[in-house]
C-alpha positions in Angstrom: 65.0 -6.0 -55.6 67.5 -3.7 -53.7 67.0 -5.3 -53.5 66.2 -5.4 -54.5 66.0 -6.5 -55.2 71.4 -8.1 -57.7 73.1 -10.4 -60.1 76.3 -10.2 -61.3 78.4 -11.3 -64.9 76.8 -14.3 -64.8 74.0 -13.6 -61.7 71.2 -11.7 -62.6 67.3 -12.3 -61.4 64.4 -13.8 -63.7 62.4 -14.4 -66.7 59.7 -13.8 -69.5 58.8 -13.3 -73.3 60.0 -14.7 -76.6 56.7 -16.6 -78.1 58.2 -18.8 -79.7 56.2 -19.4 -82.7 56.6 -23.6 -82.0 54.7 -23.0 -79.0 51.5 -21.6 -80.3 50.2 -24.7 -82.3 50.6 -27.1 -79.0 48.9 -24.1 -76.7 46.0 -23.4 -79.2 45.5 -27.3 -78.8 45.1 -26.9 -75.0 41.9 -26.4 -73.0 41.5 -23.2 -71.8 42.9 -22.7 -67.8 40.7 -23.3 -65.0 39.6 -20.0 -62.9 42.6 -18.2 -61.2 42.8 -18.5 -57.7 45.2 -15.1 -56.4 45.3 -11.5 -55.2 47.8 -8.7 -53.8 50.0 -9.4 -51.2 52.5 -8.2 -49.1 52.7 -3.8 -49.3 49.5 -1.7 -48.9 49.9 1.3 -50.9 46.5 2.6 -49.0 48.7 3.1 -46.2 51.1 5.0 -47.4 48.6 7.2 -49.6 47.4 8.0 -46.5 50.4 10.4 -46.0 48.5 12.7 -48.8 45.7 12.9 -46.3 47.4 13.4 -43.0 45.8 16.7 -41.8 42.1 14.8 -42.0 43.5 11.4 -40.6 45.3 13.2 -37.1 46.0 16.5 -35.9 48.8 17.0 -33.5 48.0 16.7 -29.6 45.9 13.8 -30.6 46.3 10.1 -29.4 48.5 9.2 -26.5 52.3 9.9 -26.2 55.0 7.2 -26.3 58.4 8.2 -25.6 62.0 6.5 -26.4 65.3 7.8 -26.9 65.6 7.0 -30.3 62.9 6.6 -32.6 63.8 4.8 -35.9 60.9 5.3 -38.9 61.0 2.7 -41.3 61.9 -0.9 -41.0 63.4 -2.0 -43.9 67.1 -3.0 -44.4 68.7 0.1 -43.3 65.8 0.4 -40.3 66.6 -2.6 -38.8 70.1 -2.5 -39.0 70.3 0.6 -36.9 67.8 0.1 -34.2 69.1 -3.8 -33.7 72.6 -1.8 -33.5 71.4 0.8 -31.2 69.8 -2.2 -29.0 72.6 -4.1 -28.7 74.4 -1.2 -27.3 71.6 -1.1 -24.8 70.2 2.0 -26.0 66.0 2.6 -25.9 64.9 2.6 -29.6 61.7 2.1 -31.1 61.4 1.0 -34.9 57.9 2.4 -36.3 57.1 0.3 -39.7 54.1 1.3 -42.2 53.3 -2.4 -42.6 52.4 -5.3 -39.7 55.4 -7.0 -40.3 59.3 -5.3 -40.6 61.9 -6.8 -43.7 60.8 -3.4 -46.4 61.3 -5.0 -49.6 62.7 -8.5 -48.3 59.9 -9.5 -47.2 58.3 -13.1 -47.3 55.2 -14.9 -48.5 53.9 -18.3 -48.0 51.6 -20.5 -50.8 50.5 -23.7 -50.0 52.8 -23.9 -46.8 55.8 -23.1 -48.8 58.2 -19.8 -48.2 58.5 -17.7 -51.2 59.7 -13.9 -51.6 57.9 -10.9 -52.3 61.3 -8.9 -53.3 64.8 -9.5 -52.8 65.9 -13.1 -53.0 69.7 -13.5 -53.0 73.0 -11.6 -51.3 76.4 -12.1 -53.0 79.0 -13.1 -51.0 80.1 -9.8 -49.5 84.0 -7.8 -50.5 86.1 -6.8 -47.7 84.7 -3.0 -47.9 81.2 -4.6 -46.9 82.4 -5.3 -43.1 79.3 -4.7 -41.4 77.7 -7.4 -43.4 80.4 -9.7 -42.5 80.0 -9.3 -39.7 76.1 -10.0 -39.8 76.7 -13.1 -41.6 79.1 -14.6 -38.8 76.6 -13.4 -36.3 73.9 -15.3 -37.7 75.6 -18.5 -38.4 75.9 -17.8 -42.4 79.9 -17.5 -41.9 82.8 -18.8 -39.7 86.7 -18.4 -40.1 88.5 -21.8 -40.3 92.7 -21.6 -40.3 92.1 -17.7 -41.6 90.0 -17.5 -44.1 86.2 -17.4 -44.2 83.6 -20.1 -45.5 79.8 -19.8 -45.6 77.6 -22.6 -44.4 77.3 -24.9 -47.7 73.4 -25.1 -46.9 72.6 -21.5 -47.7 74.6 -21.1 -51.2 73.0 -21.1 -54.3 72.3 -24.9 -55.4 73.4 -25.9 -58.6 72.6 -25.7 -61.6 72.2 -22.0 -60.9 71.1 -19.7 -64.1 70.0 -20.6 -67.6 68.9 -18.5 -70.9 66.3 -19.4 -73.4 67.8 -18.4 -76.9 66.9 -19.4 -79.9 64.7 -22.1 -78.8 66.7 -24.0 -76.7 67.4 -23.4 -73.0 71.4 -22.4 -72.0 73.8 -22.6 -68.7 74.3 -18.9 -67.6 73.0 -15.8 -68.6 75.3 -14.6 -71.8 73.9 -14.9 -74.7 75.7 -18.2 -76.6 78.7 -17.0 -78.6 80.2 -19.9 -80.3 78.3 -18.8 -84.1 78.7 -15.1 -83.2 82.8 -14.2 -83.4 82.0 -10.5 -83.1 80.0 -11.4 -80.2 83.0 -12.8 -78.3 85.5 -10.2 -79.6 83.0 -7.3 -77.7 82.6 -9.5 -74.6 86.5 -9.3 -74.4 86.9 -5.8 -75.4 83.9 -4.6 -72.5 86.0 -7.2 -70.0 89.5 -4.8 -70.8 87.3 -2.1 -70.4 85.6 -3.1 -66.9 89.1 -4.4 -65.5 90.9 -0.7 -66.6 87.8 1.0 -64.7 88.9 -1.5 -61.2 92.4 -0.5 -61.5 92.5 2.9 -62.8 89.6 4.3 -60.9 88.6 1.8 -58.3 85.0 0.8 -57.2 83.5 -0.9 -53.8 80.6 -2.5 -52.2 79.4 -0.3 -50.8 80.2 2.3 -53.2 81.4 5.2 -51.0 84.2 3.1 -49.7 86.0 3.9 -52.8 87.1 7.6 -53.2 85.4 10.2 -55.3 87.7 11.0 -58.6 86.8 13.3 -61.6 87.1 9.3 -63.8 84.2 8.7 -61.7 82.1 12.1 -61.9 83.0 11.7 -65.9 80.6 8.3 -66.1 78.2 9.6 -63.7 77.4 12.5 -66.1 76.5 10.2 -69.3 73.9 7.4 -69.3 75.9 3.7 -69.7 74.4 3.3 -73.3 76.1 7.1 -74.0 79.6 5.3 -73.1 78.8 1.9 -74.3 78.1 3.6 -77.7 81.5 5.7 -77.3 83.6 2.9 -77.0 81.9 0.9 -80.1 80.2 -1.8 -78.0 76.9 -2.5 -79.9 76.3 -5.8 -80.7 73.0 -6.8 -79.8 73.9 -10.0 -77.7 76.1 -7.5 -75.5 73.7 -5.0 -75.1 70.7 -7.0 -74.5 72.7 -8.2 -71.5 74.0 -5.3 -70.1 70.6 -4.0 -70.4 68.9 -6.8 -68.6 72.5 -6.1 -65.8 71.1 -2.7 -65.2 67.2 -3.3 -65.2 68.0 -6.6 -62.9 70.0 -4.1 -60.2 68.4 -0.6 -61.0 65.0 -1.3 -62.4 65.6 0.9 -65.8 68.2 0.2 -68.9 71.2 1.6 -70.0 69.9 4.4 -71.3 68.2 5.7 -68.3 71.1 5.0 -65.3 74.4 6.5 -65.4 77.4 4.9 -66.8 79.1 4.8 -63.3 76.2 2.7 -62.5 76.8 0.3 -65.5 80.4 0.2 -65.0 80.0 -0.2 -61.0 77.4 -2.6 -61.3 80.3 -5.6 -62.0 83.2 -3.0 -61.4 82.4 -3.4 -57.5 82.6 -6.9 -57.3 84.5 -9.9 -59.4 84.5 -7.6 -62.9 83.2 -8.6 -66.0 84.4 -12.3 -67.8 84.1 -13.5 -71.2 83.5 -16.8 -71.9 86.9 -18.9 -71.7 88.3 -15.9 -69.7 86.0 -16.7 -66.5 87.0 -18.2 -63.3 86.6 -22.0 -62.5 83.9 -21.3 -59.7 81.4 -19.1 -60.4 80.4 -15.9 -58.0 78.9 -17.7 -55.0 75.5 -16.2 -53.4 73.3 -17.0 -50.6 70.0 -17.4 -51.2 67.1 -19.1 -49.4 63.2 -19.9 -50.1 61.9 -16.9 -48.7 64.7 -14.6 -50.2 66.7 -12.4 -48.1 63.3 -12.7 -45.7 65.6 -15.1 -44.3 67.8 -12.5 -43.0 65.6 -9.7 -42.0 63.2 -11.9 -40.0 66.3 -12.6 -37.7 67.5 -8.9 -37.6 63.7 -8.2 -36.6 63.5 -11.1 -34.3 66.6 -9.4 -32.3 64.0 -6.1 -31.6 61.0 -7.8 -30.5 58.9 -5.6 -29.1 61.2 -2.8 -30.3 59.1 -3.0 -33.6 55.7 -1.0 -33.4 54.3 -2.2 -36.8 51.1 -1.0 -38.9 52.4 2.7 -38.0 51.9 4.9 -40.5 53.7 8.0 -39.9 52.0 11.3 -40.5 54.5 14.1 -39.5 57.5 14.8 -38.1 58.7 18.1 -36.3 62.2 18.9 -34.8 61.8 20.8 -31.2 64.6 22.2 -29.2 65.0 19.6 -26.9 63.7 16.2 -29.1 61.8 15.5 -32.2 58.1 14.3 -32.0 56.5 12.5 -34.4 52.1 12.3 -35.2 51.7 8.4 -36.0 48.5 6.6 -37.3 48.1 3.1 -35.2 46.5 0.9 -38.3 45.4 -1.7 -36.0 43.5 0.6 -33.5 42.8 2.9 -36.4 43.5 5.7 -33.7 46.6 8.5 -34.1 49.2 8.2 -31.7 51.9 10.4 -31.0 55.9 9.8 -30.2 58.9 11.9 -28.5 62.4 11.2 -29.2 66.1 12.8 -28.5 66.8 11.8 -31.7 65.3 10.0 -34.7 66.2 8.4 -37.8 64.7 8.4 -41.1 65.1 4.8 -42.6 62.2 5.5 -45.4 62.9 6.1 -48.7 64.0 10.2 -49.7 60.5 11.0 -51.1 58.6 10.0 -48.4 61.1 11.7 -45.5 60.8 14.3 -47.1 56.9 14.3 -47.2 57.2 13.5 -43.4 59.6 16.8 -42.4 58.1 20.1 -42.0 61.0 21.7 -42.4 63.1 19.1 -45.0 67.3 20.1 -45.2 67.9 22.0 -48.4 69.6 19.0 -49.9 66.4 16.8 -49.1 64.3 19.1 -51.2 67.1 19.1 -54.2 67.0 15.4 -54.6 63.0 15.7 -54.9 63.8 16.9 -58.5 66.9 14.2 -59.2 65.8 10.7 -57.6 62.9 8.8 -59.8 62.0 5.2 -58.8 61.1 1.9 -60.6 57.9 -0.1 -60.0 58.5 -3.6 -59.6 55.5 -6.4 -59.9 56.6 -9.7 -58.0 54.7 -12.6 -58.8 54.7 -16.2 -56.5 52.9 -18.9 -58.9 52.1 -22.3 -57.0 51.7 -25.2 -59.7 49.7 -28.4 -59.9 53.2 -30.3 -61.0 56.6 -30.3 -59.4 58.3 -28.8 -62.4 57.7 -27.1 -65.3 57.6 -28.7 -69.0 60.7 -29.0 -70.3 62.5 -27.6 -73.3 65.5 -28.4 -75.1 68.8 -28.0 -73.7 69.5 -28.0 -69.7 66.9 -28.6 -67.8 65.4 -26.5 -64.6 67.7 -24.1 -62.6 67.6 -22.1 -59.8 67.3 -18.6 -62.3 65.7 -18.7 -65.9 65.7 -15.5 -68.0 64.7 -15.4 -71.6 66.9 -13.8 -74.3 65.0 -10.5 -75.4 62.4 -10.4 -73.2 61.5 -7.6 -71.2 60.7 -8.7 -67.6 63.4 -10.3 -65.8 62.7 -14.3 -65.9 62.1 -16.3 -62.6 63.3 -18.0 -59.6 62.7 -21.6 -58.6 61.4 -20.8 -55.2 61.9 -24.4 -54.1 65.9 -24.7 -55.4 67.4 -24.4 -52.2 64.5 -26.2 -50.1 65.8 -29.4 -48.3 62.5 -30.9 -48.2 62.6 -34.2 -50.2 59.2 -34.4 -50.3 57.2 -34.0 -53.4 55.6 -31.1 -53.8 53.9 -28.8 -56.1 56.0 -26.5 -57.7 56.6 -23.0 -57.0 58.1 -19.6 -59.0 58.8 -16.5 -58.3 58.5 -13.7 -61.6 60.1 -10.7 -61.2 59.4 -8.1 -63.6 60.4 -4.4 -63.7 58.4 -2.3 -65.0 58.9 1.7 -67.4 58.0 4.1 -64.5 55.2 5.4 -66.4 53.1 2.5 -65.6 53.4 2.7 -61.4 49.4 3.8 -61.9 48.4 1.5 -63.3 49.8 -1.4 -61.4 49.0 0.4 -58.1 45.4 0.9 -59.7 44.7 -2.2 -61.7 42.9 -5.3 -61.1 45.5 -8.1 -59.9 43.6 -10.8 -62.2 44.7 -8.6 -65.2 48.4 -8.4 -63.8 48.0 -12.2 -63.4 47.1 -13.2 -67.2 49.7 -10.6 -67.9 52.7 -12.8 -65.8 51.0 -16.2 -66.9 51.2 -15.0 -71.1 54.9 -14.3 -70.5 55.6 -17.6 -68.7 53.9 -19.4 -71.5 55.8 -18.3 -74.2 58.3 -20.6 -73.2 56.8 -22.7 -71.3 53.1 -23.6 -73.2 51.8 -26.2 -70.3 51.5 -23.1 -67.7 48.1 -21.6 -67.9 46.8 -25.2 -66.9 49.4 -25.6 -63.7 48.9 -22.7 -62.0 46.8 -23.6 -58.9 47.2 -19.7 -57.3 49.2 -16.6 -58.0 50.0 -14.2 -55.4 51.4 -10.9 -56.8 53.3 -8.4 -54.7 53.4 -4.9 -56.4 55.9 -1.9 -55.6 55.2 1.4 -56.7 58.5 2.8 -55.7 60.4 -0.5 -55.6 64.4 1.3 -55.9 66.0 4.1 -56.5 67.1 4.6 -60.4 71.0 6.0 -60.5 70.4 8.6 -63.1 73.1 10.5 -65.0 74.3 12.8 -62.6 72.8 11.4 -59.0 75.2 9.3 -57.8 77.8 12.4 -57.7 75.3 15.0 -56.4 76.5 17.2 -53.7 72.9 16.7 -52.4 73.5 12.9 -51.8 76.5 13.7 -50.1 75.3 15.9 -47.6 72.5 13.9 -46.5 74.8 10.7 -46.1 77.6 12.0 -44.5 76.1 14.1 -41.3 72.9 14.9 -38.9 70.9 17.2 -39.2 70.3 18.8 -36.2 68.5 15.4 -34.5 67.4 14.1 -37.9 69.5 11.2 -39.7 69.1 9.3 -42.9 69.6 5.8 -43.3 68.3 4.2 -46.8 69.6 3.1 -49.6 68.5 5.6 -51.7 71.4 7.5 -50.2 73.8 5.3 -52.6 71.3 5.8 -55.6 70.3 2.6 -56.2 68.6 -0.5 -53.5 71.2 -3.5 -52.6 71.4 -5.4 -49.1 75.1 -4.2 -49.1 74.4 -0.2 -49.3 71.4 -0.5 -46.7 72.6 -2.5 -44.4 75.9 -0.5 -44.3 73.9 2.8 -44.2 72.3 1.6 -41.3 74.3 0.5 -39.1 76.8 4.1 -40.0 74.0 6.0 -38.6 74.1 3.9 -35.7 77.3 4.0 -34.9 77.2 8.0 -35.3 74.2 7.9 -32.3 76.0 6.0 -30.1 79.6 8.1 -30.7 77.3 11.3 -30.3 75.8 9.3 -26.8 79.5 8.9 -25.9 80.0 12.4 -25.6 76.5 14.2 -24.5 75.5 14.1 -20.9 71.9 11.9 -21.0 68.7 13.8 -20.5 65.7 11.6 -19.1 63.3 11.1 -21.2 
């Protein structure tokens, strides 16, 4: 989850279905489960339904006034990189975040005393177009240059064995479907490599994704979905396309008939391409990954802010003045309204909600209210009564398990990269994206029914489950990331919000790439800090 929570030819995120039928006997044999033990965790959407009610929860004038030269709204990825930017440059920012604790959707949990994520969980080793991470990684240890090149701390990569497929009754290494009885299978894998490696060279692609330039190749994918294109160039056998399907749902939250075929392409384009098997490299595509997730990095970028962080804010309204912008805040805690002043202020929420904050939105804001949809995502943390699950033929557990077919996107071994040695219960993360049409009713529904609904696909292939799971803790996202549609990642409307201010307003999200990764926020962020303090450079300061 941009998050997102990423995976790449061979890296994707999670598991789920296929019942197969020599399951059922030895589960019908079983007594039933004991009595779940769970709830929602981690994002309240009370809070930020209380945005549809602002005018009844504060009026402006009301609540005391809190001043700082820049005022940063939202403390996800993007959020934090720009205010611990802006702070290290010594300017006075405050970051206002809806929830008690900052990190968006890279956030943590805990079950049992053990660290598990409520969204994102890994970052790929970032390209040389992804500086600014770089350089976040060195600053936090993650990275160091040694006679001119760079290494990562050993710790913090993805522990082997990393992924694994159930197909066919049997469990896999890696995330392709097996091609060794399938020669049509391997001759489309080739043919979509040629196809990915003539998109790097001819067109180009980057992480992030406006590092590359702009061409009218690039506006020709972006205006057909990738299952459009896939079909064009004859790419449709259904080993292929289940994959490329679970690529897109795994990185974009839909499949390829809902994002664009820039987004298909771009989604391996950007980084090490597309490899069939036999054609890869010896090593595969390295990631850092940690218990928590990428909670591991945004508790640190937090930690740098301190008291910079205001959380349980729930901003109501924002208004541009001459002279500042001032902002009508609800304090959670004190359940009282507050209100804020600011030269200028930065909108690190995602596009639907700044513009349900503005009172007067930029043209291009309102455009993309009719071009950017969202994915729900439902994040599930399992804590078992044994350390690992029952095993089924072929390799045995890995850090990633997906299941060939299925619709929800498999599950992480939370405790893979722990160091721990000591025995513990086990511990899963399910990720699962879900059709857009039902955000209702996972933002309305009872989390015991969202439970049995994870625990049925997790027994399908693995029938011992119902009677391991001690507690569940489910994380849902109504508008988890941003869905690159046919036609958004070109918009003019994108553009202009991502490459300018707006009189004192800036955006900093992800959503201004048109889809959620670590890479695109992070980046975003720290470019609109970087603009503040270049804009500080050369205006004369006004006290506050």
């Amino acid at each position: 989850m941009g998050q997102a929570p990423l995976k790449r030819a061979g890296l994707r995120r999670r598991s789920f279905v296929l019942a197969a039928a020599s399951t059922l006997p030895l589960a019908a044999c079983q007594a039933p489960p004991p009595a779940l033990q769970g709830g929602w965790v981690g994002a309240s959407p009370e809070r930020g339904h209380r945005l549809r009610g602002a005018d009844q929860a504060a009026r402006w004038g009301e609540g005391p006034l809190r001043r700082a030269q820049v005022l940063v709204v939202g403390g996800g990825v993007a959020g934090l990189a720009c205010a611990r930017q802006l702070a290290q440059a010594g300017v006075d920012v405050a970051l206002l975040e809806l929830e008690d604790q900052a990190g968006g959707n890279a956030r943590a949990h805990s079950l049992g005393g053990q660290a598990c994520p409520l969204g994102a969980h890994y970052l790929p080793l970032p390209g040389g177009e992804a500086r600014e991470v770089q350089r976040l990684l060195h600053e936090l240890g993650l990275a160091r240059q040694h006679l001119g090149r760079t290494v990562y701390e050993e710790r913090h990569l993805c522990h082997a064995p990393q992924e694994r497929l159930f197909y066919q009754g049997a469990w896999h290494e890696g995330l392709l479907p097996p091609h060794e009885d399938e020669p049509r299978r391997l001759a489309q894998y080739r043919a979509f490599a040629v196809a990915v490696d003539r998109a790097q060279r001819d067109l180009g692609f980057a992480m992030p994704s406006h590092r590359a330039p702009w061409t009218a190749g690039h506006a020709a994918l972006d205006a057909q979905s990738f299952a459009q294109w896939l079909d064009h160039q004859g790419l449709d056998e259904p080993g292929l396309r289940w994959y490329l399907d679970y690529c897109c749902r795994d990185d974009y939250g839909a499949d390829s008939r809902e994002v664009s075929a820039w987004a298909g392409i771009h989604y391996f384009a950007s980084r090490h391409g597309f490899h069939a098997p036999g054609d890869a490299p010896s090593e595969r595509e390295a990631v850092l990954t940690w218990p928590e997730g990428n909670a591991w990095l945004t508790q640190r970028m937090a930690a740098d802010l301190g008291e910079r962080i205001h959380g349980a804010r729930t901003v109501l309204r924002v208004r541009e003045q001459r002279d500042g912008v001032e902002l009508l805040a609800w304090n959670e805690q004190a359940q009282a309204p507050e209100r804020w002043q600011a030269s200028q202020l930065v909108l690190a929420t995602p596009l639907f909600i700044a513009r349900r904050l503005l009172e007067q939105a930029p043209e291009p804001l309102q455009q993309l209210q009719l071009l950017l949809p969202y994915a729900p995502w439902l994040v599930s943390n399992l804590r078992l009564k044994v350390p690992e699950l029952l095993a089924r033929p072929g390799m045995g557990q890995a850090w990633d398990s997906v299941v060939y077919g299925s619709k929800a996107l498999g599950y992480v071994d939370a405790r893979h990269q722990s160091l721990d040695p000591t025995p513990r219960p086990g511990l899963i993360t399910h990720y699962w994206a879900l059709p857009r049409h039902e955000r209702g009713a996972l933002l309305q529904g009872r989390w015991e029914s969202w439970a049995q609904r994870v625990i049925a696909e997790l027994a399908s292939t693995h029938a011992d489950l119902p009677q391991s799971v001690s507690e569940i803790a489910l994380a849902r996202w109504g508008h988890a990331m941003a869905i690159p549609v046919p036609g958004l990642r070109g918009s003019a409307a994108l553009a202009a919000l991502r490459s300018r201010a707006w009189g004192r307003l800036h955006f900093a999200h992800s959503d201004l790439a048109s889809y959620s990764v670590f890479e695109e926020a992070y980046t975003q962020g720290c470019e609109v800090a970087s603009r503040l303090l270049q804009h500080a450079r050369t205006q004369p300061r006004k006290s506050s």
